[in-house]
C-alpha positions, 0 to 999 in steps of 0.5 A: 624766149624773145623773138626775132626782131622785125625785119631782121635778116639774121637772128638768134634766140636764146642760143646756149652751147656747152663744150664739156664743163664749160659755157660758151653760151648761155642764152643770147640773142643776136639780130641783125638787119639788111645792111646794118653793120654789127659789131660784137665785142668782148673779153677772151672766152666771152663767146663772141666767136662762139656766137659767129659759128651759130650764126653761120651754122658752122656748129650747131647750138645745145638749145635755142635756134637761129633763124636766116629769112623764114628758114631755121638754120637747124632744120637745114641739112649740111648740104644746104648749110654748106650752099648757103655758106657757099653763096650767101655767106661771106666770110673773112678771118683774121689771118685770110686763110686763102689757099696756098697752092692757088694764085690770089685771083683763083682764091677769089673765084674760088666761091664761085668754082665751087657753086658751079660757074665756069673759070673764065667768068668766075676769074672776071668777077674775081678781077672785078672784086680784086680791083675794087679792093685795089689789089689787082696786081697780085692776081696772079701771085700766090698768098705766100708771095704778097704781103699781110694787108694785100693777103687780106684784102684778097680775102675781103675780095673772096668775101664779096665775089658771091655777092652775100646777104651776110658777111661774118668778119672774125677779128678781121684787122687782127693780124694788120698794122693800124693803117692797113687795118684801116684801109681793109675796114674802109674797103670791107664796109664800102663794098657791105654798104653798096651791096646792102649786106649785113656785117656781123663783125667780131672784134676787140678793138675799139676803132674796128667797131667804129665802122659799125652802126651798133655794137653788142657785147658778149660777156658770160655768153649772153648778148648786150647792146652798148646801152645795156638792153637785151637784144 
């Protein structure tokens, strides 16, 4: 098994995960650093969501581990998993999934709410974030009543409100138009940078993974940089 690069926020080795008869992931290795965007690319059923999920300890890989700082995701019990996903995880999905009931600024402070913060201080951060994406004016919309590309800049906003050490980006543009997709991205790696986040960005689209500083391909669930070495 390799190990972890130095330095590395986020790393995984020799992850394989099967779902019945079927290999999602047969050995890969993953790193990422403080501050370092990431982009992982490849063909349909490559397993590059697969790896986000073990990443994220949203599931649990067959073998291998994943290792965030000094902890060993595995030895993590759910609770702690779903804090960690709470408060240092960020997450951002194709299609947002923001919860229709609630008005776009209380979907952002949602994170928040959850970890404990009370409403009017968590709706100021959300504020705060809502303008930075500029997005304010739909704070007190609903997601069904905004349009696709403000939809996902609320989600970039719920993103960041908790100021995560990671964000996990699953096919972020996928349901924009080009310009919108442009500007989500353009949003999305400004604020990464400012705050010094780590971005592990799925994508198959080439001029996504251009924002990024270095790109890992998945094919037959292992992980490859653009330069064909093993990560």
């Amino acid at each position: 098994m390799t190990p972890a690069p130095s330095g590395s926020l986020l790393a995984a080795t020799g992850l394989r995960k099967a779902y019945g008869p079927t290999t999602a992931l047969d050995g890969a290795d993953f790193s990422v650093h403080p501050g370092e965007i990431v982009a992982v690319m490849g063909p349909s059923g490559s397993g590059k969501s697969t790896l986000l999920h073990c990443l994220a300890g949203i599931i649990r890989p067959d073998a291998g581990s994943v290792r965030y700082g000094a902890r060993k995701l595995s030895e993590l019990s759910d609770a702690e998993r779903s804090a960690l996903r709470r408060g240092e995880f960020g997450f951002v999905f194709q299609f947002g999934q923001l919860v229709p009931e609630l008005t776009c600024v209380e979907n952002v402070a949602l994170p928040l709410r959850l970890g404990g913060v009370r409403r009017k201080e968590a709706e100021q951060q959300a504020m705060r974030w809502l303008e930075r994406l500029e997005v304010a004016g739909v704070r007190g919309k609903r997601p069904g009543e905004v349009s696709g590309g403000q939809g996902q800049r609320v989600a970039v906003a719920r993103a960041l409100v908790t100021t995560p050490r990671v964000i996990f980006a699953d096919e972020p543009t996928g349901a924009l138009d080009s310009l919108n997709g442009e500007r989500v991205m353009e949003l999305l790696t400004e604020a990464a940078r400012d705050t010094r986040a780590a971005v592990v960005l799925v994508t198959h689209e080439a001029r996504v993974a251009a924002y990024s500083d270095r790109e890992v391909v998945v094919r037959d669930g292992r992980a490859r940089d653009m330069a064909g070495a093993r990560l």
